[in-house]
C-alpha positions as CSV (number, residue, x, y, z in Angstrom):
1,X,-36.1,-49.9,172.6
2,X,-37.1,-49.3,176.0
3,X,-35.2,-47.0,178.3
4,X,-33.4,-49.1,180.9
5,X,-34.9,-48.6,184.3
6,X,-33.0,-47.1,187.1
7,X,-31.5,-49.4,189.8
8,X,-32.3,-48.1,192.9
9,X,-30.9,-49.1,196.3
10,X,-33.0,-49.0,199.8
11,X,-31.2,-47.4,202.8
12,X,-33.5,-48.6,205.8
13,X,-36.1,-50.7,205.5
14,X,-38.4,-48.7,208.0
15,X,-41.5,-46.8,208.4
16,X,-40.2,-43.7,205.7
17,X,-39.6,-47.0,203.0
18,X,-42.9,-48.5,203.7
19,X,-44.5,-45.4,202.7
20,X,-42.7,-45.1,199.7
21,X,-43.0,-49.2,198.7
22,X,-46.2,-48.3,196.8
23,X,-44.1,-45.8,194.2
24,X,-40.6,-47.5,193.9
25,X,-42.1,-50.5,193.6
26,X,-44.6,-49.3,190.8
27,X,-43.0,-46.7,189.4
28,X,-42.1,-47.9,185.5
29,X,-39.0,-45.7,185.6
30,X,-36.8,-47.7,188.5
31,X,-36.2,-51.6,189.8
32,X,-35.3,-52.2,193.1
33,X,-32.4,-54.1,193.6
34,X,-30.9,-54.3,196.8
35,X,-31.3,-53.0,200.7
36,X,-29.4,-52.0,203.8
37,X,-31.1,-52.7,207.3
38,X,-29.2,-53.9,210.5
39,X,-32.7,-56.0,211.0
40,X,-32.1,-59.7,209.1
41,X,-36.1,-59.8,209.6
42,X,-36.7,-56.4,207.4
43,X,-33.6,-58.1,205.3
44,X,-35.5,-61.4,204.9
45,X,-38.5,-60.1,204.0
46,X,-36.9,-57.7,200.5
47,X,-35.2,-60.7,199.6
48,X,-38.4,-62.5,199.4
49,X,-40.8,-59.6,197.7
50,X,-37.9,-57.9,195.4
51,X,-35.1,-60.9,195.0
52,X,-32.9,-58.1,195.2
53,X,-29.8,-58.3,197.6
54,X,-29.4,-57.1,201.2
55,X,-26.6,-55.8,203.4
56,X,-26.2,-55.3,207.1
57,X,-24.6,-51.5,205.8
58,X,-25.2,-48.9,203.8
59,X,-21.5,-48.8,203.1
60,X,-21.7,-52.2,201.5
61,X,-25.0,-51.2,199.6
62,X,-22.9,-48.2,198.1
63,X,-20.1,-50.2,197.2
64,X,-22.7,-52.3,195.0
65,X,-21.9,-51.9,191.2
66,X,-25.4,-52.9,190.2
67,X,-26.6,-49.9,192.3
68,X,-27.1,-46.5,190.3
69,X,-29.4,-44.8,192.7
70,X,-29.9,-45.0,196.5
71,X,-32.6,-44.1,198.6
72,X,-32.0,-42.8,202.1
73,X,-34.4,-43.4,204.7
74,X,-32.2,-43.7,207.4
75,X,-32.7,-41.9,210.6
76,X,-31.9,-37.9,210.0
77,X,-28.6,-38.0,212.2
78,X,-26.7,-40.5,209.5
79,X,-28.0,-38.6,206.1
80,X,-24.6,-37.2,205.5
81,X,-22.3,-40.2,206.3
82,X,-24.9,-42.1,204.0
83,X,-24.4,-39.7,201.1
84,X,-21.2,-39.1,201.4
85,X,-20.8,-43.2,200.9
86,X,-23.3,-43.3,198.4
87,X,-21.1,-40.8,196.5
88,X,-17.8,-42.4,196.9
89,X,-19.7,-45.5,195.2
90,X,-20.6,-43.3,192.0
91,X,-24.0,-43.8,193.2
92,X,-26.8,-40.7,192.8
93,X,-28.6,-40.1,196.3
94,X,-32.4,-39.9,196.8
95,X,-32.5,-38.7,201.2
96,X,-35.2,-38.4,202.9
97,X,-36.1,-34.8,204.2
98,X,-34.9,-33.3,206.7
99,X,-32.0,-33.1,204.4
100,X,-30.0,-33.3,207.8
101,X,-29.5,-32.3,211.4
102,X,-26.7,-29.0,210.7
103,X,-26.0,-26.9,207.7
104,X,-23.1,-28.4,208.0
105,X,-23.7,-31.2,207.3
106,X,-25.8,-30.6,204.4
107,X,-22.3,-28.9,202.9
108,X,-20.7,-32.2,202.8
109,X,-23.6,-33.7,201.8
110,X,-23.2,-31.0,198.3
111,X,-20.0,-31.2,198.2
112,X,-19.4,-34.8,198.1
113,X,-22.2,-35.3,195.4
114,X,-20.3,-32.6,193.1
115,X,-17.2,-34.1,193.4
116,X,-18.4,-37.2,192.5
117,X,-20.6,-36.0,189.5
118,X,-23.8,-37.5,191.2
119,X,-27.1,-36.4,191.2
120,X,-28.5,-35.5,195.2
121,X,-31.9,-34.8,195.4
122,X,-34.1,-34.5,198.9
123,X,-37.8,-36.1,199.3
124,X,-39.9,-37.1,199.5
125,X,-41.7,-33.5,200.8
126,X,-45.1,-32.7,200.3
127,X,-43.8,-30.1,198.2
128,X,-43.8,-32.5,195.2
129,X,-47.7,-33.1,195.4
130,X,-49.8,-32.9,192.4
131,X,-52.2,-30.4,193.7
132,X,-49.2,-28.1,195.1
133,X,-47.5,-28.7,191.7
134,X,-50.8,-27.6,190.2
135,X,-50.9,-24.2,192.2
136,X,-47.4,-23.2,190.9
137,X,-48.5,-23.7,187.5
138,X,-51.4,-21.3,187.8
139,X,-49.0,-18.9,189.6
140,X,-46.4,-19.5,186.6
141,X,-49.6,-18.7,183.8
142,X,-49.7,-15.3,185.5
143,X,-53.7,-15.6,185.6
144,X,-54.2,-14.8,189.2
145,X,-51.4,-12.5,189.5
146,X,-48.5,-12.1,192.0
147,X,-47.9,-14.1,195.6
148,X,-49.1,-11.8,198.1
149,X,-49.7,-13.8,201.0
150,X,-49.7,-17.9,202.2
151,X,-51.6,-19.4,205.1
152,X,-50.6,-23.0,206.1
153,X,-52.2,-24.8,209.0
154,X,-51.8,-28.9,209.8
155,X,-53.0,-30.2,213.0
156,X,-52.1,-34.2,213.6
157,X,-51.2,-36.7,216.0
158,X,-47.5,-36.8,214.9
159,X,-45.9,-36.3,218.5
160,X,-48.1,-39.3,220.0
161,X,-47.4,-42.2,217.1
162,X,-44.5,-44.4,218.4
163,X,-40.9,-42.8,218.3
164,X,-37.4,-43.6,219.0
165,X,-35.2,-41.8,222.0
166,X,-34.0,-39.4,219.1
167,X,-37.2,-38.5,217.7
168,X,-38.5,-37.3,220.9
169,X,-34.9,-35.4,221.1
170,X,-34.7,-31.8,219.3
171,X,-30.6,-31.8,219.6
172,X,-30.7,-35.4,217.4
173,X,-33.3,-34.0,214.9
174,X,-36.3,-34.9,216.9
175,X,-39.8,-33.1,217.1
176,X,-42.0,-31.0,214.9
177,X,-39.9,-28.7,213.2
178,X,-37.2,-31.2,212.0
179,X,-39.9,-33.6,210.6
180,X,-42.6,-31.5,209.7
181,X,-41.5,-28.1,209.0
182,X,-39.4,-29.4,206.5
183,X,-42.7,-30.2,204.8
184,X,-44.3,-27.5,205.3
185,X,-41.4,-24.9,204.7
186,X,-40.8,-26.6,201.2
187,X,-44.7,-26.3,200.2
188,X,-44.2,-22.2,201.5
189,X,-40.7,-21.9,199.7
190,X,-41.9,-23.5,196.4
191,X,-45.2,-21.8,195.9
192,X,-43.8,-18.4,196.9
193,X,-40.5,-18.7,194.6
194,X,-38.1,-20.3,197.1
195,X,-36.4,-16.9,198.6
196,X,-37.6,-16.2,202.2
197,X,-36.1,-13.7,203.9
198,X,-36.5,-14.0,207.2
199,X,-38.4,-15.7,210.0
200,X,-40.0,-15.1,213.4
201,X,-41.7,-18.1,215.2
202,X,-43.0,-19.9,218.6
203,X,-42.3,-23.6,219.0
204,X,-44.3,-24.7,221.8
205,X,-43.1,-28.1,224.2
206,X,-45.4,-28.7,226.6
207,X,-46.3,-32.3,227.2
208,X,-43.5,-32.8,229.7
209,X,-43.4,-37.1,229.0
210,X,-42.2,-36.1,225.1
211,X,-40.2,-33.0,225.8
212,X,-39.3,-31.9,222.5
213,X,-41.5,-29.2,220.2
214,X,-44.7,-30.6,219.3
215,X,-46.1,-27.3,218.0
216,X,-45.1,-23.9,216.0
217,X,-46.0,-20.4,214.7
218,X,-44.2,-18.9,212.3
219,X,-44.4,-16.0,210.1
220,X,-41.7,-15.5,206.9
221,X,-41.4,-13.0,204.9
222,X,-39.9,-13.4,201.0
223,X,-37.3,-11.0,199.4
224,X,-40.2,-9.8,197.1
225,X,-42.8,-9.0,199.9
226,X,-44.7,-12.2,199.9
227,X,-45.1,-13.5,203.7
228,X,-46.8,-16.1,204.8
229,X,-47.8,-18.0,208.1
230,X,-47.0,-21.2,209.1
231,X,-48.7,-23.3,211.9
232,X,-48.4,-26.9,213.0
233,X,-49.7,-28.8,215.9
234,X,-49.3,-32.5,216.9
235,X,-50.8,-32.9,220.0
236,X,-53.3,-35.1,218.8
237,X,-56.3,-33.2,219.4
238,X,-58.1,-31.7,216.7
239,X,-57.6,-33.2,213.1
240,X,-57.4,-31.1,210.4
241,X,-58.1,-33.6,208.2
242,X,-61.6,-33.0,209.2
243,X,-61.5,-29.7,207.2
244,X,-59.9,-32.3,203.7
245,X,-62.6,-34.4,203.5
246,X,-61.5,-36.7,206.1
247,X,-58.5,-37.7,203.8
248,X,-55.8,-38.6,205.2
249,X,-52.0,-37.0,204.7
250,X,-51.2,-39.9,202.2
251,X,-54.5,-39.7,200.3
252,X,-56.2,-42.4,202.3
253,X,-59.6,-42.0,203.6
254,X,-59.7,-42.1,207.3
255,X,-62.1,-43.1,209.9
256,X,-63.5,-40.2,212.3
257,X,-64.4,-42.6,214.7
258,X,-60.4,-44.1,215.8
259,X,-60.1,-40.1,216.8
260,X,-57.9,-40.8,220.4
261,X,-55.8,-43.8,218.6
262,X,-51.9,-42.6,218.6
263,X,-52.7,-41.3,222.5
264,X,-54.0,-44.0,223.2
265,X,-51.1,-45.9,222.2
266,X,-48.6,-44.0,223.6
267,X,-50.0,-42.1,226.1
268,X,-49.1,-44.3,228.8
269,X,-46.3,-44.7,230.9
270,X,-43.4,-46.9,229.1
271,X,-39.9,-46.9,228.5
272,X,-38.1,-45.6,225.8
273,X,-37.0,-49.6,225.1
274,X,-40.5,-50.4,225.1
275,X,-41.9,-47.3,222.8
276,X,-39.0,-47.9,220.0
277,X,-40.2,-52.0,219.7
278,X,-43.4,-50.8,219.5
279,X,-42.4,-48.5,216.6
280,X,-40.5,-51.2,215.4
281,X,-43.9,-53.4,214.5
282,X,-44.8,-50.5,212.1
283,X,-41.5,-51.0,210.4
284,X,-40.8,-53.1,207.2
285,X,-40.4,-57.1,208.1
286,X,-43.6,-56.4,210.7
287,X,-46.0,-54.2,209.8
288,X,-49.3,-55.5,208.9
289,X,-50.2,-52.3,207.1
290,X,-49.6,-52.1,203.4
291,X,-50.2,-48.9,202.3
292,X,-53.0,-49.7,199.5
293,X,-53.7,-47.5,196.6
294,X,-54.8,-44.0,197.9
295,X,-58.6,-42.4,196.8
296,X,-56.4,-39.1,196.3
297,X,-53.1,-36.8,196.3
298,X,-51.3,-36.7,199.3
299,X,-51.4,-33.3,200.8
300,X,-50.0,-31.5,204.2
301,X,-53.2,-29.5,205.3
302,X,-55.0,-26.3,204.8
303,X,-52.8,-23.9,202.2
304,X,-54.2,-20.5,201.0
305,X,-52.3,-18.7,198.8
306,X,-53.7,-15.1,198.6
307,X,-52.7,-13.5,195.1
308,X,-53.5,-10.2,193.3
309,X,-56.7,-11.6,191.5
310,X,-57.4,-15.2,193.0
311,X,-56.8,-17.5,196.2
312,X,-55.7,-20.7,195.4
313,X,-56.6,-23.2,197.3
314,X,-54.8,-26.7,196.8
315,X,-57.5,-30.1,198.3
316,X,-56.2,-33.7,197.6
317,X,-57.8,-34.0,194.7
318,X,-57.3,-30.5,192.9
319,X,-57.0,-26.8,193.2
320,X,-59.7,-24.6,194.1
321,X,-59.5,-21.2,192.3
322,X,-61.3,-18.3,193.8
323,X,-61.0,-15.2,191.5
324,X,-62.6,-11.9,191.0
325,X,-65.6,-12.7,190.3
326,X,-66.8,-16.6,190.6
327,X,-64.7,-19.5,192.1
328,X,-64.2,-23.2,190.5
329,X,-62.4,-26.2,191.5
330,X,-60.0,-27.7,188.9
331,X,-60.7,-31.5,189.3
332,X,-57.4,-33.7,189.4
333,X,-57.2,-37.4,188.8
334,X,-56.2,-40.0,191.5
335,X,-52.4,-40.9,191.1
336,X,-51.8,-44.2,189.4
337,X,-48.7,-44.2,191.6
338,X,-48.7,-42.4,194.5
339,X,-45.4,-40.1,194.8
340,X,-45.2,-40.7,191.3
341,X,-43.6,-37.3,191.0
342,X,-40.8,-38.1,193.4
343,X,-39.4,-40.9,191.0
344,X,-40.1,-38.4,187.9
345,X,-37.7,-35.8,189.3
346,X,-35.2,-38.5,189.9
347,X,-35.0,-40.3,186.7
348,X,-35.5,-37.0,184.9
349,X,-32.4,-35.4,186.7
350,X,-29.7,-38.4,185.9
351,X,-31.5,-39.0,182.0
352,X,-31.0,-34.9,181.5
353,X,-34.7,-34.5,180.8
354,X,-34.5,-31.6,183.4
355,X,-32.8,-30.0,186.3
356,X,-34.3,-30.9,189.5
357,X,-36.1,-28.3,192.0
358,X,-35.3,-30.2,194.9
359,X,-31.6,-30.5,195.0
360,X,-29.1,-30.5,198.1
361,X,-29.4,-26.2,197.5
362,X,-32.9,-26.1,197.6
363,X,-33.2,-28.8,200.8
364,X,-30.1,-26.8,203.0
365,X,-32.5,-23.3,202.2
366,X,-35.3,-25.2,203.6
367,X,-33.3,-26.5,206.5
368,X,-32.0,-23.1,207.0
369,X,-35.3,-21.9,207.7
370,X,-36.6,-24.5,210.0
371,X,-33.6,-24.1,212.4
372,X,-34.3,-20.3,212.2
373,X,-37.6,-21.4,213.4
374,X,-36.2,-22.9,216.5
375,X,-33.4,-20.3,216.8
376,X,-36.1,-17.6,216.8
377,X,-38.2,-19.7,219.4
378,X,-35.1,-19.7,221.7
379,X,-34.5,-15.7,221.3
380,X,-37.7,-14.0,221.2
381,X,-36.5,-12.4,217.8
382,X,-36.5,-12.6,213.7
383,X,-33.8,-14.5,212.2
384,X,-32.6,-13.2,208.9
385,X,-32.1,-16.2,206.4
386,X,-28.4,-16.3,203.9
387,X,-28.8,-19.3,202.0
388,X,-31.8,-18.9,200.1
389,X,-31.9,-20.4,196.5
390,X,-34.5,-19.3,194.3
391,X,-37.0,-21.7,191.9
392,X,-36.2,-22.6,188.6
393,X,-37.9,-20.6,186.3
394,X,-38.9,-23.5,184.3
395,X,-42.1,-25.7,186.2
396,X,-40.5,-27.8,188.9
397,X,-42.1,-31.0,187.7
398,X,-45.1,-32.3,185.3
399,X,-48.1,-32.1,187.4
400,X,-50.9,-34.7,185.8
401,X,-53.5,-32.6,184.0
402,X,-56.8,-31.3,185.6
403,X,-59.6,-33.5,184.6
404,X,-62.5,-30.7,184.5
405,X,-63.8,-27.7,186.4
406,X,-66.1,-27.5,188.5
């Protein structure tokens, strides 16, 4: 007999849920059921593609006895409300990262899930991707030694695509480190065993029109000596997915020739009214865009992990390995499912298949460290981190298998 699939509830049908549609959608392990979204348009629009049910709230959605899962994509501000309702409905909570705005709210957020008995995982982050999933494992196989040293590097156009007033706001969750670090952060966290020490950083604002942090250096340091270096940028200038192939972050190839498009969007004069409709026609119920099948993995930019006898070097489509003496690329497969693993972590955690890396612990570490990052911005010094969780020993998800070596 087939194991019966998860029924998984949507909170916010917006830009977060259209790129996940291609994976819950897909994904043999769940059905979507029902939705929350003030818009009736987004609301209209999942009755018609899922025949699932809809709700102005997510309060109602939670309340929803043929519910067992809900995912949050709801702006960063309302996580903890949402999962604290999603957990007084019995309901297990998939949120979208940040995990939220204060550590203290990411207490409740754990609290209310153990009290309730519910699973709470965070993601999706890029630290779920295949090819950073494969660099952990070769770290795990001790072939190439202990973590010495990580270099991460993404340049983008994040700060110029179309935002609401409280993403361009750092006191509401806004700007780089909120939305990005958190990515980043995770990927540095995972791959160097999850217990960072401390952090010193830079956040740089200084497009005076979108006033939060649009940029940031960082360097952390690990309880076992490992320390790496974190750098974003999303000015919109240079792309580093130039340097991957001219994939995109979701595994999409990308034209080098719309270089100038998100400015050119956004770098005019408007009002904040007029910026969140035009965000708005990205959103479910409006978009055009349908996020197709990707050519790769998704991936968060240029990662180097330096260890005692290799670098490891994750791409979207595999793992280079540079070792002693020669260097090869571990080839892996296109996902049948993008985010696949996302889903896989999920269903694996409520069947008791196995504990979950990316629980409300592991996402409040992570959080931890990317308000260091902006506390040690503010004071010119290093910020000691207290709330670090390590990794499970065991491998933190089943990354496909490498296809051949090249």
């Amino acid at each position: 007999m087939a194991a019966r699939k998860l029924r998984l509830g949507v909170a916010g049908l917006g830009r977060g849920f259209m790129m996940m549609l291609p994976t819950i959608s897909r994904h043999p392990r769940v059905e979507v059921v029902a939705a929350a979204d003030p818009r009736p348009e987004a609301r209209d629009r999942f009755a018609a593609d899922f025949g699932g049910r809809t709700y102005e709230s997510v309060d109602a959605l939670c309340a929803d006895d043929g519910v067992d899962a809900v995912y949050l994509a709801t702006p960063h501000q309302y996580h903890a409300d949402n999962v604290v309702a999603a957990a007084r409905g019995g309901k297990h909570a998939l949120v979208e990262k940040p995990m939220a705005v204060t550590l203290a709210e990411c207490d409740v957020m754990i609290a209310a899930a153990r009290h309730a008995r519910v699973h709470l995982l965070v993601g999706h982050s890029h630290s779920f991707d295949a090819p950073i999933l494969r660099t952990r494992e070769l770290i795990d196989s001790g072939a190439v030694g202990e973590v010495r040293m990580i270099t991460a590097a993404y340049y983008t156009d994040f700060l110029y695509r179309p935002r609401r007033p409280e993403e361009l706001d750092t006191a509401r969750g806004g700007g780089v480190v909120f939305s990005q670090g958190a990515h980043q952060v995770d990927i540095v966290r995972l791959l160097a065993g999850g217990m960072a020490r401390s952090v010193r950083a830079i956040a740089g604002a200084w497009d005076p029109a979108r006033r939060t942090e649009g940029a940031y250096s960082a360097l952390m340091t690990f309880a076992d000596g490992a320390f790496a270096s974190l750098t974003y940028s999303g000015y919109a200038h240079f792309d580093s997915d130039e340097l991957m192939g001219w994939i995109g972050e979701l595994g999409q190839r990308k034209d080098p020739q719309r270089y100038g498009a998100a400015r050119a969007q956004t770098g005019r004069p408007m009002s904040p009214e007029e910026e969140s409709a035009l965000k708005a026609t990205r959103s479910y119920g409006m978009a055009r865009d349908s996020f197709a099948q990707p050519d790769a993995h998704n991936h968060f930019g240029q990662i180097v992990v330096s260890c005692d006898r290799a670098d490891l070097r994750p791409m979207a489509d595999g793992v280079f390995v540079y070792g002693d003496d020669a260097r090869h690329f571990e080839t892996i497969a296109p996902p049948a499912i993008p985010r696949a693993e996302v889903i896989d972590e999920l269903a694996d955690a409520i069947d008791g298949v196995r504990a979950p890396v990316h629980t409300g612990d592991w996402a409040r570490a992570t959080l931890e460290a990317c308000l260091a990052m902006l506390e040690s911005s503010r004071r010119g010094a290093e910020v000691a981190l207290t709330q670090q969780v390590a990794l499970p020993a065991r491998p933190p998800a089943r990354a496909p298998e490498t296809t051949g070596v090249r």
